[in-house]
N, C-alpha and C positions, 0 to 999 in steps of 0.2 A: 252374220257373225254370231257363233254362239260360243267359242272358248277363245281365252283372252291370255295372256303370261300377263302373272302377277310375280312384279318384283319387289320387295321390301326393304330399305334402306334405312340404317341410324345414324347417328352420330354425336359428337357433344357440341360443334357449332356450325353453325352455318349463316351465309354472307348474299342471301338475295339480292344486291343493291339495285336500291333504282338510280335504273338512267336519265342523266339530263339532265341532275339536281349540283349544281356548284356554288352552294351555301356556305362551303369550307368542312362541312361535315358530309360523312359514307352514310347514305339511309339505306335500310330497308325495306324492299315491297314487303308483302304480308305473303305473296308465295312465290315461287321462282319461273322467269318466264317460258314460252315452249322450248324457245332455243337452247335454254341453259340445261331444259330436257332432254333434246335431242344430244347435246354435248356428256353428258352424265351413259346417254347409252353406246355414243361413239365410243368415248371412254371404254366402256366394257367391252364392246368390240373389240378394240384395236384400229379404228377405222373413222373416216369422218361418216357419219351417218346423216346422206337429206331427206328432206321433207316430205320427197314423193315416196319412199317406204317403206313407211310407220303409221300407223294411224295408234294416236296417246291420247291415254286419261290417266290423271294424276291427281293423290290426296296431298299435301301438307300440312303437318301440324309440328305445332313447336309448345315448348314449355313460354318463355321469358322472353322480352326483349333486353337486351344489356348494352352497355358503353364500354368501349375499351379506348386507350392513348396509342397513338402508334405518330413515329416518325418517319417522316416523308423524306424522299431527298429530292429535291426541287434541282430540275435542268431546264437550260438556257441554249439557243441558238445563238452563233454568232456571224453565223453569217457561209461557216463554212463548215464548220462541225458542231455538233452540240455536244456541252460540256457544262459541269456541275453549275449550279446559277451561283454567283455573287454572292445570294445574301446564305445560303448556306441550308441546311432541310430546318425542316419545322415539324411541329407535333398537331395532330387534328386527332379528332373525335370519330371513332366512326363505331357505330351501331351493328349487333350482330346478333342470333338466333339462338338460343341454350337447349340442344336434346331435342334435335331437331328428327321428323319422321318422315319418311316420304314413301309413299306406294304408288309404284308407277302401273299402268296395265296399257298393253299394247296390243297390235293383233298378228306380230310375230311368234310363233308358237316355235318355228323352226329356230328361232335365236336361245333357246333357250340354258344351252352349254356355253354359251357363253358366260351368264350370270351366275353357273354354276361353277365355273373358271374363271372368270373373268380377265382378260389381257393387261389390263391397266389398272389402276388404283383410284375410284373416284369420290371424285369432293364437290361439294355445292359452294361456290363463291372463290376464296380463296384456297391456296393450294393447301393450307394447312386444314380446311373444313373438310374432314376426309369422312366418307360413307364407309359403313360395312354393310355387307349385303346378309340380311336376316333368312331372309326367306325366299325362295323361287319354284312357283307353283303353277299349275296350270287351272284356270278355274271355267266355269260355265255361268253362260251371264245371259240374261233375256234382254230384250228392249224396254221402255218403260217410256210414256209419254210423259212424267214428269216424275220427280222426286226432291229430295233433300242431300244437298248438297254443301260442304265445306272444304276450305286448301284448295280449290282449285281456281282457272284460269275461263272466262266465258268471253266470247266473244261481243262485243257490247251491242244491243238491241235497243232503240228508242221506242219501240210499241212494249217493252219489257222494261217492269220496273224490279230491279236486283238489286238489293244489299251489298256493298263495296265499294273498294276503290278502284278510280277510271283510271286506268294507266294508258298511253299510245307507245308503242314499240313494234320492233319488228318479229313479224310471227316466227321468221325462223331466218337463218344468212347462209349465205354461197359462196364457197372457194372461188378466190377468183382465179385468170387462168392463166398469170404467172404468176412465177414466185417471188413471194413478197407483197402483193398486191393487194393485200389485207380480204378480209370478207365485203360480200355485196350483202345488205340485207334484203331482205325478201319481204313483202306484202306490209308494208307496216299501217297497222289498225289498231284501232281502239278495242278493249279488253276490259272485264271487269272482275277485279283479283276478289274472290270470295273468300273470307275467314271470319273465323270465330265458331259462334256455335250450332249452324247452319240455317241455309235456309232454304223455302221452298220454292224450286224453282222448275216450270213446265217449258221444254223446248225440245230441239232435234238430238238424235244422238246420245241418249242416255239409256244405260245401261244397270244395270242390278247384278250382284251377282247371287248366285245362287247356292249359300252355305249357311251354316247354321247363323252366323253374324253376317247378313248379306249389308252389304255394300250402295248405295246409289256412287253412281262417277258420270261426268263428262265425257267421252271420246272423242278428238278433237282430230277432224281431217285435216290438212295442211291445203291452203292454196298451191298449185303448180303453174 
């Protein structure tokens, strides 16, 4: 692989949440996981886009963490239908991103009228965290046995000692194959969410690119 699309994304918020956490508050990971990747570029598609078509690297960066109030509305089964609960919604806390930046780089070159059109309108978390797409470019990238890396997602290594937070999710999920049957998730593994102001790290699959402000990134193949 030596050219990659580079797509550029902003916004003013965005809603990483991590999963699995029911403290009564919405948290934040520190970057968004592959899946919610792969969904940002169905998104632009038009399409559900899977795992085995893409091969992704991706930066994240955000300005702030912040707190916002939001009201819930709380529903109840009873047995036959479910319907608003009893005691009525409530208000929780949840956490979310200020001017947020995402550049994604993939090894679709042929996708690239899409991002320049885009079919759908995408957002990172909630519906209202909406991206606009900056930039879409084609760039040239070498391999690099190691580099400095930040905003992204690694796969977690116990022979490798990396800076961040260990999160376990699923690498990516699957339509299932009727309707309504919600997603299957796919491979779920441990990961190790890199932010801040980076760090050095030598492994598989990294890349550079090659411009006057080159880049280190991740590429991240998908298990099938």
């Amino acid at each position: 692989m030596d050219k990659v699309l580079e797509i550029q994304f902003s916004g003013w918020t965005a809603t990483p949440r991590l999963p699995f956490v029911l403290s009564g508050n919405a948290l934040c990971m520190p970057v968004p996981p592959y899946s919610t990747i792969l969904g940002i570029l169905g998104c632009c598609l038009g399409r559900f886009v899977s795992c085995n078509e893409v091969k992704v690297g991706f930066r994240y960066l955000y300005d702030t963490v912040s707190l916002d109030i939001e009201t819930r509305r709380r529903l109840q089964f009873d047995g036959k239908k479910i319907k608003n609960h009893d005691k009525g919604s409530d208000a929780y806390t949840r956490e979310f991103h200020t001017n947020p930046d995402l550049t994604i780089w993939i090894d679709r070159i042929d996708w690239k009228e899409y991002f320049e059109s885009p079919v759908g309108t995408p957002a990172l978390g909630r519906s209202q965290d909406l991206l606009q797409i900056k930039k879409v470019c084609v760039k040239e990238v070498v391999p690099i046995s190691e580099g400095i890396l930040k905003g992204c997602m690694i796969p977690f290594d116990a022979n490798q000692i990396i800076p961040g937070q260990l999160v376990q999710i699923a690498e990516s999920y699957a339509e299932g194959e009727k309707i309504g049957s919600g997603r299957i998730p796919v491979n779920p593994m441990m990961f190790v969410a890199v932010h801040g102001e980076g760090v050095h790290v030598k492994c598989a699959n990294l890349y550079r690119t090659l411009d006057a402000q080159s880049t280190d990134f991740y590429m991240h193949t998908f298990a099938i």
